[in-house]
Phi, psi and omega in degrees: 000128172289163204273166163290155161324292201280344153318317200273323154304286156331279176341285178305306172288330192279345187295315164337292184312319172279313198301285196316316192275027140238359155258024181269117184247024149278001168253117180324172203288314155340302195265343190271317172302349211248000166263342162291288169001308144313008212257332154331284177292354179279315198283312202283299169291313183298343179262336164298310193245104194269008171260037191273335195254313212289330204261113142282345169278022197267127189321313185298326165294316180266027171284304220288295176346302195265003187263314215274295167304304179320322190269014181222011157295116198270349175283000000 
């Protein structure tokens, strides 16, 4: 069965979204795996949950957020 469009959509954005945070080379090499590692499940909320790109309070945004400073805080 084909997926819907806007999944496919979903798909495409969250994947954008993780490529840039794993060519980002203020996060260590570490932190840049273990946010690909995540790109399922990020893929998973946004097609469960469509306010994942729109909500900025959306948990999963603000996990990624906040993993994503912690790892380029050199402190």
């Amino acid at each position: 069965q084909a997926a819907h469009p806007l999944d496919r959509l979903t798909g495409d954005l969250v994947a954008n979204v993780f490529d840039h945070l794993r060519e980002d080379r203020e996060l260590p090499e570490p932190v840049r795996e273990q946010i690909g590692r995540l790109t399922p499940a990020a893929f998973q909320a946004a097609v469960v949950d469509r306010s994942f790109f729109a909500n900025p309070e959306h948990p999963a945004r603000r996990f990624l957020g906040a993993v994503s400073r912690l790892a380029a805080d050199p402190d």
